[in-house]
C-alpha positions as a Markdown table, in Angstrom:
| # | Residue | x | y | z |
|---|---|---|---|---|
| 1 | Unk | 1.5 | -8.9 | 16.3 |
| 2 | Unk | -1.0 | -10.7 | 14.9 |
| 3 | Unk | -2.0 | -8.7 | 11.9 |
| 4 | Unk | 1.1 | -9.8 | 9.8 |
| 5 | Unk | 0.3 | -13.5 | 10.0 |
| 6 | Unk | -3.7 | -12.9 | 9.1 |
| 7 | Unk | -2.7 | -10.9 | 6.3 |
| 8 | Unk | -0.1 | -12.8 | 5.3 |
| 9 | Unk | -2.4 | -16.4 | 5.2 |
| 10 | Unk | -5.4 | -15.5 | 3.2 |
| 11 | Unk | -3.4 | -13.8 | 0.0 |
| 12 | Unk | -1.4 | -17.1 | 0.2 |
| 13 | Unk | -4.1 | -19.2 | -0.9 |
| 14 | Unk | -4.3 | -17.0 | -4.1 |
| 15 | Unk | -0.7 | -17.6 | -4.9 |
| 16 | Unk | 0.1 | -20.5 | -7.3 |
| 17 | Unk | 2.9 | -21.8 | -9.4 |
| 18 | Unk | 3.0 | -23.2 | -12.6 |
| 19 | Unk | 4.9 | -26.5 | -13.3 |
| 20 | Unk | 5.5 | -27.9 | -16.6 |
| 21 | Unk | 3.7 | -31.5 | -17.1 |
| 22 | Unk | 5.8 | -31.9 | -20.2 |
| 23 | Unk | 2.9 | -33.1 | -23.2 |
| 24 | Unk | 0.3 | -32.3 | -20.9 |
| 25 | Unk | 1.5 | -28.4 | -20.7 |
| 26 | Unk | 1.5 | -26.4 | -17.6 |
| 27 | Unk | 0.1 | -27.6 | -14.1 |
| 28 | Unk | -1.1 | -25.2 | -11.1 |
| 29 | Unk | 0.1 | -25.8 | -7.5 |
| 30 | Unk | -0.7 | -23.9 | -4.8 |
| 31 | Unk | 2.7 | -22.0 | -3.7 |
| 32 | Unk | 2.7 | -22.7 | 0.3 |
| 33 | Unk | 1.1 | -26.0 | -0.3 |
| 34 | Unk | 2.1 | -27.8 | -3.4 |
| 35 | Unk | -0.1 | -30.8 | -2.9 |
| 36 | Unk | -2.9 | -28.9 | -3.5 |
| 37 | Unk | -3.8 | -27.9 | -7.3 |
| 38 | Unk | -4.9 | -24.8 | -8.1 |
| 39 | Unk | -7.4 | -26.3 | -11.2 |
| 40 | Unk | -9.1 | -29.0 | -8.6 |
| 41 | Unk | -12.5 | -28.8 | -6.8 |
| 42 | Unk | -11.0 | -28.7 | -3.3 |
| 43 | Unk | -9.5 | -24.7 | -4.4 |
| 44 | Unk | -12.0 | -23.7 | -6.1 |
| 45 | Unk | -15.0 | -23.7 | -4.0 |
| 46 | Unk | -13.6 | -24.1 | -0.6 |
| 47 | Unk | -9.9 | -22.4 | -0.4 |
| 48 | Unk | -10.3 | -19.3 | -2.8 |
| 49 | Unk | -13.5 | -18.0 | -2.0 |
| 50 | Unk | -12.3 | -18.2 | 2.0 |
| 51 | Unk | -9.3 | -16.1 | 1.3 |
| 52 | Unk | -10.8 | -13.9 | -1.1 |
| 53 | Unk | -13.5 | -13.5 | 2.2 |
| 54 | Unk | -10.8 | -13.4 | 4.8 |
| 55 | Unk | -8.5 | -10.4 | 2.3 |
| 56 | Unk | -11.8 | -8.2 | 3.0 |
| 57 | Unk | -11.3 | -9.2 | 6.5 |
| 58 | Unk | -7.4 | -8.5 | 7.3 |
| 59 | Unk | -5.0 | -6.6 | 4.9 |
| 60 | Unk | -8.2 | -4.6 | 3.6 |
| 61 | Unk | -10.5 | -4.2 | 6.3 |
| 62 | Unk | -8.0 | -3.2 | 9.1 |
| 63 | Unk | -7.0 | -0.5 | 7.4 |
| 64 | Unk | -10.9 | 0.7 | 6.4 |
| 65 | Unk | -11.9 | 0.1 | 9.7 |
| 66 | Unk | -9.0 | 2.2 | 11.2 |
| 67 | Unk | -9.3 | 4.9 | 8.8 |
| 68 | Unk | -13.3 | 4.8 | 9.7 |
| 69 | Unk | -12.2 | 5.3 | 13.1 |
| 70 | Unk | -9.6 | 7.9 | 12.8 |
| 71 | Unk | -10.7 | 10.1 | 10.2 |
| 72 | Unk | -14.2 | 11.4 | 11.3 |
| 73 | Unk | -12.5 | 12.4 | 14.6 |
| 74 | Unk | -9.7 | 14.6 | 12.9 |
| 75 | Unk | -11.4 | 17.5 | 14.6 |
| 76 | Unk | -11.4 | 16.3 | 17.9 |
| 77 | Unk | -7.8 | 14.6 | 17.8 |
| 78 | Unk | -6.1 | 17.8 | 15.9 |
| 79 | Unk | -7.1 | 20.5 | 17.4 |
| 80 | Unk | -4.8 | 23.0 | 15.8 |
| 81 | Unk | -7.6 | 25.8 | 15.2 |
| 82 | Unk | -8.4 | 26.1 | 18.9 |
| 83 | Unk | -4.6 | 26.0 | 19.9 |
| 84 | Unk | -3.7 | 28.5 | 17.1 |
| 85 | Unk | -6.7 | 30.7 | 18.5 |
| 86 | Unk | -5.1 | 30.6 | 22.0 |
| 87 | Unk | -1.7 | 31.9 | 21.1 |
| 88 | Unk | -2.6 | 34.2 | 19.2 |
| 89 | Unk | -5.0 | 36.1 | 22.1 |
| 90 | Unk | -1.3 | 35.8 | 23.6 |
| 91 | Unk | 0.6 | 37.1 | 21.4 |
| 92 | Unk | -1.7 | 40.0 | 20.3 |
| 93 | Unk | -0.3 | 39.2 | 16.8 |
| 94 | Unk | -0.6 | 38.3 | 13.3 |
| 95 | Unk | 1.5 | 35.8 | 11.8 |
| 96 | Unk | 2.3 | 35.8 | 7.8 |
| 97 | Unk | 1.2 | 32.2 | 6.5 |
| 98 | Unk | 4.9 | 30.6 | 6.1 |
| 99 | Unk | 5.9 | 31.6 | 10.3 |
| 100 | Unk | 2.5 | 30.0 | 11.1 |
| 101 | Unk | 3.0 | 27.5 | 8.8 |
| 102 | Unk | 5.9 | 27.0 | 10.6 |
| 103 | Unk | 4.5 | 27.5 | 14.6 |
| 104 | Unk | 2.4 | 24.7 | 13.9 |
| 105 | Unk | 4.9 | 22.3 | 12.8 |
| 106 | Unk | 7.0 | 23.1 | 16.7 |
| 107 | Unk | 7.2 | 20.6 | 19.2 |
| 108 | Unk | 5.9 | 23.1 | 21.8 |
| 109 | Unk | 3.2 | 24.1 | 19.5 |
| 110 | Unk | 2.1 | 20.0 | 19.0 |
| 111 | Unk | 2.5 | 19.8 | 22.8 |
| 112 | Unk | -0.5 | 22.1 | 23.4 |
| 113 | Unk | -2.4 | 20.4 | 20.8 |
| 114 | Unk | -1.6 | 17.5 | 22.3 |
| 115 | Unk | -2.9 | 19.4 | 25.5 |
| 116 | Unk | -5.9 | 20.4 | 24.5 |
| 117 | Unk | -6.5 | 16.8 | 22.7 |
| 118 | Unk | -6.2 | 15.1 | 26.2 |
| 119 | Unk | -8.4 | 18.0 | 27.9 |
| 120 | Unk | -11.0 | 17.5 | 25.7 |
| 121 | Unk | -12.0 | 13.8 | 26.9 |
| 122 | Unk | -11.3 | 14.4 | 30.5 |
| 123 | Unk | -14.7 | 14.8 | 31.0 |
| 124 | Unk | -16.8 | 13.7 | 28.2 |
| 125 | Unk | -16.2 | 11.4 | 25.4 |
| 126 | Unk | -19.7 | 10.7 | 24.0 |
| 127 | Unk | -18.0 | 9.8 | 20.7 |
| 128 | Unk | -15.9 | 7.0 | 22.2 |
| 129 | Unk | -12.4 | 8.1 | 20.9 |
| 130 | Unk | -10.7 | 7.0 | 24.2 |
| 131 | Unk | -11.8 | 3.7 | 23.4 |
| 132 | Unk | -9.5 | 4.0 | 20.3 |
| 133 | Unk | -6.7 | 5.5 | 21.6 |
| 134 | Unk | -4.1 | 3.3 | 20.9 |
| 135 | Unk | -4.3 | 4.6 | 17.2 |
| 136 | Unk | -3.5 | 8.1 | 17.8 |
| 137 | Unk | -2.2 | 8.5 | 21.6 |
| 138 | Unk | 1.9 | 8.2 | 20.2 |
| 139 | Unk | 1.8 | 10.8 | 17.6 |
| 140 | Unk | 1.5 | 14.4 | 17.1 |
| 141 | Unk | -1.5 | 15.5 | 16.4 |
| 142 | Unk | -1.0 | 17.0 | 12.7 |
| 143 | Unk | -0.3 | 13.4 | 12.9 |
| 144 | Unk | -3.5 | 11.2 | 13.7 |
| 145 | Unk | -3.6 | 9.5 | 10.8 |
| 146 | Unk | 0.0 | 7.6 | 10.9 |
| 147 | Unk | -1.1 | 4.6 | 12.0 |
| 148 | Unk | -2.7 | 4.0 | 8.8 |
| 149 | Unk | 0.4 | 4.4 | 7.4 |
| 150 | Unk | 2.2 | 2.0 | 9.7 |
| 151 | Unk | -0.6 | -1.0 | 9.3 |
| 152 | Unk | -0.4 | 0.3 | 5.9 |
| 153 | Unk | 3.3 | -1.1 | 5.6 |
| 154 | Unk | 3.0 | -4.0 | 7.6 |
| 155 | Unk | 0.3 | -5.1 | 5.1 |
| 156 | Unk | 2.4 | -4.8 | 1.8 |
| 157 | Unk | 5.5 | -5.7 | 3.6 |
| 158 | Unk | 4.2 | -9.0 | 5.0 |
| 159 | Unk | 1.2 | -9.8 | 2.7 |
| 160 | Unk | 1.2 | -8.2 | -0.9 |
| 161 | Unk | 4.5 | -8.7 | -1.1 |
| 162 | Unk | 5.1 | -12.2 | -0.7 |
| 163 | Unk | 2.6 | -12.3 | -4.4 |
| 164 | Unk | 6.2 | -11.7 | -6.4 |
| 165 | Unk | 8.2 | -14.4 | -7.1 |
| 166 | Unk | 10.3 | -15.3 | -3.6 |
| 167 | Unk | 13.7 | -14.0 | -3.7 |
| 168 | Unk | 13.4 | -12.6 | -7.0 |
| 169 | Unk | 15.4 | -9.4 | -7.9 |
| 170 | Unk | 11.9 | -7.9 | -8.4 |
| 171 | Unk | 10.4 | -8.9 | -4.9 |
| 172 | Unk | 14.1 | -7.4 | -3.4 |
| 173 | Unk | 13.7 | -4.2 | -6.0 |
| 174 | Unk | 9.8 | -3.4 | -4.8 |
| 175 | Unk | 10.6 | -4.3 | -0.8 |
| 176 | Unk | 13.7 | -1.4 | -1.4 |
| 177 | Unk | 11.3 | 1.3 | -3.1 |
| 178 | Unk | 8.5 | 1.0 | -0.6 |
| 179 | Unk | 11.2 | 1.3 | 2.2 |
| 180 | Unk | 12.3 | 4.7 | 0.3 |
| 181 | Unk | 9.1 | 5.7 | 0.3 |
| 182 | Unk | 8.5 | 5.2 | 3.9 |
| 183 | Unk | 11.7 | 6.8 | 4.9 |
| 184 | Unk | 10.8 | 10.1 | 3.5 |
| 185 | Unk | 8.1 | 10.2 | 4.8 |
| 186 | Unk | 9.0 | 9.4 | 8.2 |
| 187 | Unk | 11.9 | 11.9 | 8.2 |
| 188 | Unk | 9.7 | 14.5 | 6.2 |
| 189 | Unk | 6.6 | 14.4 | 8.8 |
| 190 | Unk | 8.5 | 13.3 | 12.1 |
| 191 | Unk | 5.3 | 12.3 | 13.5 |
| 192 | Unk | 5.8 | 10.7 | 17.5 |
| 193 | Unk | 5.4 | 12.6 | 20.1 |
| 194 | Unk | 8.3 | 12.0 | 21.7 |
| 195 | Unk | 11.8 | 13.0 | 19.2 |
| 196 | Unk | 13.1 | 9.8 | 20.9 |
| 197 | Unk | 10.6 | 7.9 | 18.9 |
| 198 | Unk | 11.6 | 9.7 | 15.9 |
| 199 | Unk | 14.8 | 8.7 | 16.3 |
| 200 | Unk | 14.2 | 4.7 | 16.9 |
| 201 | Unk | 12.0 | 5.1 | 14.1 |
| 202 | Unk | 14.0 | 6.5 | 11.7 |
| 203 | Unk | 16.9 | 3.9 | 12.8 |
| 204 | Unk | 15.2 | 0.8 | 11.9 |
| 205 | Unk | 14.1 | 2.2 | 8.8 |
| 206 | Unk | 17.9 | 2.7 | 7.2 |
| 207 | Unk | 18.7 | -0.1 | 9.0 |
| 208 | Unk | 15.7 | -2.2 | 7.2 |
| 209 | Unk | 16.9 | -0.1 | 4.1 |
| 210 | Unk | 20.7 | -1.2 | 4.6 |
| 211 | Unk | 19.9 | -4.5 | 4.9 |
| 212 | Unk | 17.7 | -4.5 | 1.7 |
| 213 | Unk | 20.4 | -2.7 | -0.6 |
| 214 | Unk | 22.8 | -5.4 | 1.1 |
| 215 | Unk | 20.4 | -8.2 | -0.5 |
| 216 | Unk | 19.8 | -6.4 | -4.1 |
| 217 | Unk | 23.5 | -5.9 | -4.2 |
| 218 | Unk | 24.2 | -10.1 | -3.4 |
| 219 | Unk | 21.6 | -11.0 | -5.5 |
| 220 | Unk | 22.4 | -9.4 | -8.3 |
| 221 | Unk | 26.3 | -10.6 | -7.6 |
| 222 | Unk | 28.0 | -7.2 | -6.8 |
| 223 | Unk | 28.8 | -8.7 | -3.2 |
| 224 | Unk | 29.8 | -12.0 | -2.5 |
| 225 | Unk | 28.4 | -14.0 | 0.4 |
| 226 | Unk | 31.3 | -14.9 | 1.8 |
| 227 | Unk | 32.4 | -11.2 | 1.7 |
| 228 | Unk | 33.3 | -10.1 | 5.3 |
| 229 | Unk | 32.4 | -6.9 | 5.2 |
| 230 | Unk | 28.8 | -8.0 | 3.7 |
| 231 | Unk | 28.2 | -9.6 | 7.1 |
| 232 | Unk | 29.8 | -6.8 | 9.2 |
| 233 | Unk | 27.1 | -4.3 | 7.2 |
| 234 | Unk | 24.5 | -6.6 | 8.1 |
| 235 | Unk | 25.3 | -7.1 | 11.9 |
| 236 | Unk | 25.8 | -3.7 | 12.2 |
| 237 | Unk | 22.2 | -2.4 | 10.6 |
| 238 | Unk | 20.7 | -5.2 | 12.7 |
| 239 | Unk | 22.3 | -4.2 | 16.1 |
| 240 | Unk | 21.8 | -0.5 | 15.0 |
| 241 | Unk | 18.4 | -0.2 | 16.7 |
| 242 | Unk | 19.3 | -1.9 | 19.7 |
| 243 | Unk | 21.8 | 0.6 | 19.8 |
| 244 | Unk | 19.5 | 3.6 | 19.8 |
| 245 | Unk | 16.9 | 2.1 | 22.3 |
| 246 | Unk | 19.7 | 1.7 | 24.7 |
| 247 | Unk | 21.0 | 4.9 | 24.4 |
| 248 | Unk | 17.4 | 6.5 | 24.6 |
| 249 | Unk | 16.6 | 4.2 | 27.9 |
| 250 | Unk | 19.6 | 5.6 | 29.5 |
């Protein structure tokens, strides 16, 4: 919850705007606070150099610092070798490379990963990857690594994005891309444990996705505001999620 807002804040105070002064040419204001120029002493030394500081700090280093968390334990939180070593001392098999391929993408496959994964730190964790578990305890395990992805998204969504022009059919245009983007991959790696996930998942992303092609389409004047089935589409791709939730709670 909080990361949005500390991302969003410190690649704010890079943003400015130019104004024309008329003979005097263009000024510089900063964009969430216009009283503030962007050529004075105040921005300069006090107000860049903090957000450039505070950028390392949030949209950058949350990120690093997860990924230094996450990625030297992929051993430990995918343990697909030792599960894959298991089955087949039951199976008394071999497997070609496209039906293993294939076992270790199963849900009952991921669930003995997942298993194993929990087996492993029942009794010793000198490494400390309980303490972290929050990162990793949702997914699959071929999946550690989503929640970089997910912070990863946040970030741009809530930060890096707001550096385009507000409203512009360019900021709308990006926003729509990166949501493409994270819809394939979302439907292509399914990563949550649970399919119920999947699904809640995958239904706020079309319904972020509606809701975006809704605004291109408005802003660019192929729907008009006071269209009523423009607001029906929208209602319905916000309530869509609710939807699901309630129908996966039951």
């Amino acid at each position: 919850l909080a990361l949005p807002s500390c991302a969003f804040t410190p690649v704010q105070t890079l943003v400015c705007d130019n104004y024309d002064a008329g003979d005097d040419g263009d000024v510089y204001f900063l964009r969430v606070a216009p009283t503030i120029s962007c050529e004075g002493a105040l921005w300069r030394t006090v107000i860049r150099p903090y957000g450039i500081l505070m950028i390392f700090v949030y949209p950058l280093g949350v990120p690093l610092m997860y990924a230094s968390l996450l990625l030297p334990a992929r051993e430990a939180l995918n343990p697909t070798t030792k599960a894959e070593e298991e089955l087949d001392s039951t199976l008394d098999m071999d497997l070609d490379m496209d039906k293993r391929q294939m076992l270790r993408l199963s849900s009952s496959f991921q669930r003995q990963c997942s298993t194993l994964r929990m087996e492993a730190f029942e009794n010793d964790d000198p490494d400390g990857i309980l303490a972290f578990k929050f990162l990793w305890i949702d997914y699959e395990p071929r999946c550690f690594w989503w929640e970089l992805v997910e912070v990863t998204k946040r970030v741009f969504f809530c930060a890096f994005l707001s550096i385009v022009q507000y409203g512009s059919k360019l900021q709308i245009f990006i926003a729509l891309c990166a949501s493409i983007l994270y819809e394939a991959m979302l439907h292509q790696f399914e990563p949550f444990v649970f399919d119920e996930d999947d699904a809640i998942a995958l239904t706020a992303c079309w319904s972020i996705l509606v809701t975006l092609l809704l605004s291109c389409m408005l802003r660019v004047g192929v729907l008009s505001p006071s269209a009523w089935y423009a607001t029906a589409l929208l209602i319905g791709a916000a309530l869509a999620p609710i939807f699901v939730v309630i129908y996966v709670v039951r």
